[in-house]
Residue, then its C-alpha position, 0 to 999 in steps of 0.5 A: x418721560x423717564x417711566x416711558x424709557x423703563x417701561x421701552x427698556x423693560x419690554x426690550x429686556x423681557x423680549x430678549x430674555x425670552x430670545x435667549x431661552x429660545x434662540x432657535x425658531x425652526x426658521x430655516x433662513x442661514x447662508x451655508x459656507x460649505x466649510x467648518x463649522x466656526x464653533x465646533x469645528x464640523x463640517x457643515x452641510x446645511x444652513x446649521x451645524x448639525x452638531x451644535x446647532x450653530x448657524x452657518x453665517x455669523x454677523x461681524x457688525x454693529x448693524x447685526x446687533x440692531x437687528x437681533x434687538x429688532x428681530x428679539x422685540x418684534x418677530x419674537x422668532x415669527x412663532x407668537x402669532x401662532x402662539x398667541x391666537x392658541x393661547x387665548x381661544x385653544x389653551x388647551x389644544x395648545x398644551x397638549x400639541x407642546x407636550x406632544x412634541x410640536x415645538x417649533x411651531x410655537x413659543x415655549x412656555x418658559x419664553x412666553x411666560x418671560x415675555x409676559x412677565x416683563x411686558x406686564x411690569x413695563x405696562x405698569x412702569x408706562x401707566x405710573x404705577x411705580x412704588x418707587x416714584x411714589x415714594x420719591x422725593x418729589x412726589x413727597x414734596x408734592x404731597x405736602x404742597x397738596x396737604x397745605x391746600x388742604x389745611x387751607x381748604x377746611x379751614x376756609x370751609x370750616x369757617x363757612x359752617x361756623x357762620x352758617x351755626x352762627x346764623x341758624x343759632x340767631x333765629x332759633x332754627x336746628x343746627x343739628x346738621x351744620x353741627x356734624x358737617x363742622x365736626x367732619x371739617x374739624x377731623x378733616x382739619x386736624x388730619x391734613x394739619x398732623x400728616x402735614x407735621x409729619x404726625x401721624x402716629x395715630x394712623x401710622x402703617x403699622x405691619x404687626x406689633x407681635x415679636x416672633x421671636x425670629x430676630x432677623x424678621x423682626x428687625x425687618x419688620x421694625x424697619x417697614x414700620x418706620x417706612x412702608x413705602x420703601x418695604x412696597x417697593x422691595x415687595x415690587x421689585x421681588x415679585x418682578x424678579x422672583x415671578x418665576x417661582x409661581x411656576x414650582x409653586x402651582x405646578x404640584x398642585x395642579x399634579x393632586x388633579x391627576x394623582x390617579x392618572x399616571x399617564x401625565x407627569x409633572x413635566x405636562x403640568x409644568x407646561x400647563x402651569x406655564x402657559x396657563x401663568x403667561x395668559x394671565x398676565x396677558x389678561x392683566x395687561x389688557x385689563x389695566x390698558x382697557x381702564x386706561x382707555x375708559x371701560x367701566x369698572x364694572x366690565x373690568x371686575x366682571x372680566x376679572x371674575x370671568x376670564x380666568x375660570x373660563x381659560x382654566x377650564x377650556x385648558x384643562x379639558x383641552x391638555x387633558x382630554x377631560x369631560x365638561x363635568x371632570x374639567x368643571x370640578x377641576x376648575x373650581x378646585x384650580x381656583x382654590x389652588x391658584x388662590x393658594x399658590x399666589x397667597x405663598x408666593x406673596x408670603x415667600x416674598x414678604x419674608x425674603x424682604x423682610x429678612x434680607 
């Protein structure tokens, strides 16, 4: 229940949050008073302030707040539903027409990429995927009711095998099987009963037992030793809050594609980047509710190895005008680099945890 109202809460955020970076939609609804404009004081001529953009008529009650959350969650300005079609079949045509200066016909790509951002991690709050219930007190508790099922299970099987030894011993037959399944019994025993006891220092997560001379990271890496659950989980909450920086991360990359075509700058790249960021986690989303509702994980790992290069070069040839042989190079070496820039980003992020 709980992971239910984070996750409603987590989608209300990231769709207002989107509002908040773009508040106008080019809609033309407003009521014009004909008077002064009530933030700047500019006579009004039409259902906006022409000199601050302000609308208008403004709402003075509780009501007007519920729409604005109703109007933030599921209008979303009216532009998605021309957004979204584009971004899944035309990502290309899409880039280039934003870049071109259609801009209130669709959702900017900073808003979109927050939208999807949030949405992506309340669809992981909603299926449970929560380090932090994980690492709870409860869900420890938990456990350990399980492991001393556990300890009982192998001892009652373990006792089995024996007396199936004792039996095949007796009339002279091998026992050569009966032997390695009481030997796996006995490890899985032993196991159970030191997790149980909290002794598991022969498999304790350990990060790296290298001193790198750095004291801040090494007393941070000392400290996701001792619990690596609690380290997970601030790995978790960093990427939800610093998922934006995947975006100056891939976007001088992308740039090394286009060095000697000095038409596009890194202005086009960052709306690429952007969008191409907010179709993936779209992507993941739609994964992870596909294998909730019991598509195989063969069709899940084939979409994950598919989709992705499909999109890339379907954007590329589309925002840059490219050939199918010039956008195809460039779309294997955009893999490498998306690879490359999610491999910093994580790096980034264990050492901001790790040192904080």
């Amino acid at each position: 229940m709980s992971g239910d109202i984070t996750a409603a809460g987590d989608f209300i955020t990231g769709a207002l949050a989107a509002r908040s970076v773009e508040p106008h939609a080019g809609e033309g609804s407003g009521h014009a008073h004909g008077g002064l404009c009530l933030n700047c004081g500019t006579r009004l001529i039409g259902a906006h302030c022409h000199a601050c953009g302000q609308s208008a008529h403004v709402h003075r009650s509780v009501g007007a707040i519920g729409h604005e959350i109703a109007h933030g969650v599921f209008h979303f300005e009216g532009k998605i539903w021309r957004t979204l079609p584009m971004l899944l079949w035309r990502p290309g045509d899409l880039t280039r027409r934003y870049v071109a200066g259609e801009r209130a016909r669709f959702v900017s790509p900073l808003a979109l990429f927050l939208f999807t951002v949030f949405l992506m991690f309340a669809t992981i709050s909603a299926l449970g995927g929560d380090i932090a219930e994980a690492v709870s007190p409860e869900s420890m508790s938990r456990n350990m009711v399980g492991f001393a099922r556990g300890v009982e299970k192998a001892e009652a099987a373990l006792e089995k095998a024996e007396g199936q030894r004792a039996t095949l011993a007796a009339a002279g037959r091998p026992t050569v099987e009966i032997d390695r399944e009481i030997t796996a019994l006995r490890t899985t025993r032993d196991a159970l009963k030191k997790t149980q006891a909290g002794d598991a220092s022969d498999t304790d997560f350990k990060l790296t037992t290298f001193k790198t001379g750095w004291a801040s990271l090494d007393h941070g890496i000392d400290k996701a030793n001792k619990n690596p659950g609690l380290a997970l989980y601030k790995l978790q909450t960093s990427t939800y809050k610093y998922s934006w920086l995947l975006i100056p991360i891939s976007t001088p990359l992308v740039a090394l594609l286009f060095l000697w075509r000095r038409r596009f700058g890194l202005y086009d790249h960052a709306i690429f980047v952007t969008y191409s960021l907010a179709f993936m986690m779209l992507m993941v989303i739609a994964l992870m509710l596909a294998g909730v509702v019991g598509v195989s994980a063969g069709w899940l790992v084939l979409a994950v190895y598919v989709l992705p290069p499909v999109h890339m070069f379907r954007q590329l040839r589309g925002a840059y005008s490219l050939r199918k042989r010039s956008a195809a190079w460039r779309t294997a070496v955009l893999l490498v680099f998306a690879w490359t820039a999610l491999l910093l980003f994580l790096v980034l992020l264990t050492l901001h945890g790790l040192t904080d």
